[in-house]
C-alpha positions as a printed NumPy array, in Angstrom:
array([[122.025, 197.864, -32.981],
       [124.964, 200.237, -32.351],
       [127.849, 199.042, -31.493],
       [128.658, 199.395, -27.378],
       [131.473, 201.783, -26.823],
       [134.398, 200.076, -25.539],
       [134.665, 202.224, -22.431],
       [130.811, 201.105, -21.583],
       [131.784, 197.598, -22.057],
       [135.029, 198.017, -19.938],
       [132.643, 199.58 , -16.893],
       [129.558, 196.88 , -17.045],
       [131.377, 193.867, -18.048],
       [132.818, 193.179, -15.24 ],
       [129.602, 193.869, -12.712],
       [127.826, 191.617, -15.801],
       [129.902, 188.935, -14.732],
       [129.806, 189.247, -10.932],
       [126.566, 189.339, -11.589],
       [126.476, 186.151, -13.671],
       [129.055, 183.953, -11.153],
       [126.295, 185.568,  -8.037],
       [123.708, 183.563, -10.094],
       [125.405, 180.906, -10.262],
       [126.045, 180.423,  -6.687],
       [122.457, 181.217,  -6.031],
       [121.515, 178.362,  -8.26 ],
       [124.597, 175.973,  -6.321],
       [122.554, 176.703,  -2.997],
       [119.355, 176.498,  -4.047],
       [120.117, 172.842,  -5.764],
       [121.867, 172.212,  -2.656],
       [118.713, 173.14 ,  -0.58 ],
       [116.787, 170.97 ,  -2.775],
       [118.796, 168.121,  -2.536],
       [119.13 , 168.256,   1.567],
       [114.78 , 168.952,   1.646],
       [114.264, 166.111,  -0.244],
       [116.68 , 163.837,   1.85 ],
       [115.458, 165.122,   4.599],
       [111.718, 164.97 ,   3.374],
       [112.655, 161.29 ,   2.719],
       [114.071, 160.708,   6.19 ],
       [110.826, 161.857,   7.824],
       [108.754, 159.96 ,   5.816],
       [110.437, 156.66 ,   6.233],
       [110.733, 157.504,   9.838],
       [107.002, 158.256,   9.961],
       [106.122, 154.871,   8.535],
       [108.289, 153.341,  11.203],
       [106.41 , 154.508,  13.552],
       [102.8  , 154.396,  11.866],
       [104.138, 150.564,  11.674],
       [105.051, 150.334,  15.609],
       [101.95 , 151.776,  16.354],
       [ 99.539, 149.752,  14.344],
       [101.479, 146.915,  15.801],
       [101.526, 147.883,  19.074],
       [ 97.28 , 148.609,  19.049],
       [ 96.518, 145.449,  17.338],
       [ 98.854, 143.833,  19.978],
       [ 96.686, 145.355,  23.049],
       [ 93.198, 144.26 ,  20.499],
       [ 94.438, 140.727,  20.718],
       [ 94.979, 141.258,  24.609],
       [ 91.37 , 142.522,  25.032],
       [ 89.829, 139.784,  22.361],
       [ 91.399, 137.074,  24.866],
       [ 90.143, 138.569,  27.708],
       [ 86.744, 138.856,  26.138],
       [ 86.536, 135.693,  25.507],
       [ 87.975, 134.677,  29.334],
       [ 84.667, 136.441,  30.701],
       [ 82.587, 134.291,  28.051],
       [ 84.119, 131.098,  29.223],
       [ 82.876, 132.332,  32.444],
       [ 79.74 , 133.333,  31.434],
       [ 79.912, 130.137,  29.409],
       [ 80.585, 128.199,  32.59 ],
       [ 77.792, 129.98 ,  35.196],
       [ 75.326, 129.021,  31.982],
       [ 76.051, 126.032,  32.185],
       [ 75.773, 125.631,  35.966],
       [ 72.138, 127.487,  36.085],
       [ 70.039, 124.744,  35.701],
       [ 71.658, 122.852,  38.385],
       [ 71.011, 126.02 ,  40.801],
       [ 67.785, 126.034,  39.832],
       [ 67.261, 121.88 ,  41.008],
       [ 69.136, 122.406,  44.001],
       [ 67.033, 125.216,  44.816],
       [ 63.958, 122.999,  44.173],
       [ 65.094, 120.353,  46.517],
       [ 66.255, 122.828,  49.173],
       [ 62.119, 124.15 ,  48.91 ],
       [ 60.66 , 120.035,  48.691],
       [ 63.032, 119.326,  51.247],
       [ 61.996, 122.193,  53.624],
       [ 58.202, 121.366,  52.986],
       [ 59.02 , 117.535,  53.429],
       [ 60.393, 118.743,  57.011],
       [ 57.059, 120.739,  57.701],
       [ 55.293, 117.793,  57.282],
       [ 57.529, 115.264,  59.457],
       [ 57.378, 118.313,  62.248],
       [ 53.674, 118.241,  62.382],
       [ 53.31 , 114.233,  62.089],
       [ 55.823, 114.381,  65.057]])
């Protein structure tokens, strides 16, 4: 290569290095961008798991709520069950009981 004459060096070696320190300053922000995405990035996703967390705790909170009451109306469910059969003799005396007073009203 030729050698650069020294009044072509004197006119582009300056703008070279304005050129060069511009660069670098572009490469200061764009770290610096980096750096405040990724904190940021960071913040949101711990913040985001927070609140995944409060939620999942929150809807098995209101499952537990509905289980018990769930099993409230089967206790009750449990409890007419249960309570059936005697409805079903007491409504067998009431009709023995009614027919024994048809007969005592005609013996009468």
């Amino acid at each position: 290569m030729e050698k650069i004459p020294g009044w072509v060096e004197k006119i582009f070696t300056p703008k070279v290095n304005e050129l060069i320190g511009e660069v670098k300053a572009l490469n200061t922000k764009v770290d610096s961008l980096r750096n405040e995405t990724k904190s940021e990035l960071a913040s949101l996703r711990n913040e985001t798991k927070s609140e995944l967390a409060s939620l999942r705790n929150e809807m098995l909170a209101r499952f537990e709520a509905v289980d018990a009451k769930f099993e409230a109306v089967d206790s009750r469910f449990d409890s007419l069950e249960a309570r059936l059969p005697v409805m079903e003799k007491m409504a067998e005396f009431e009709v023995r009981i009614a027919e024994i007073e048809k007969k005592l009203s005609v013996h009468a």
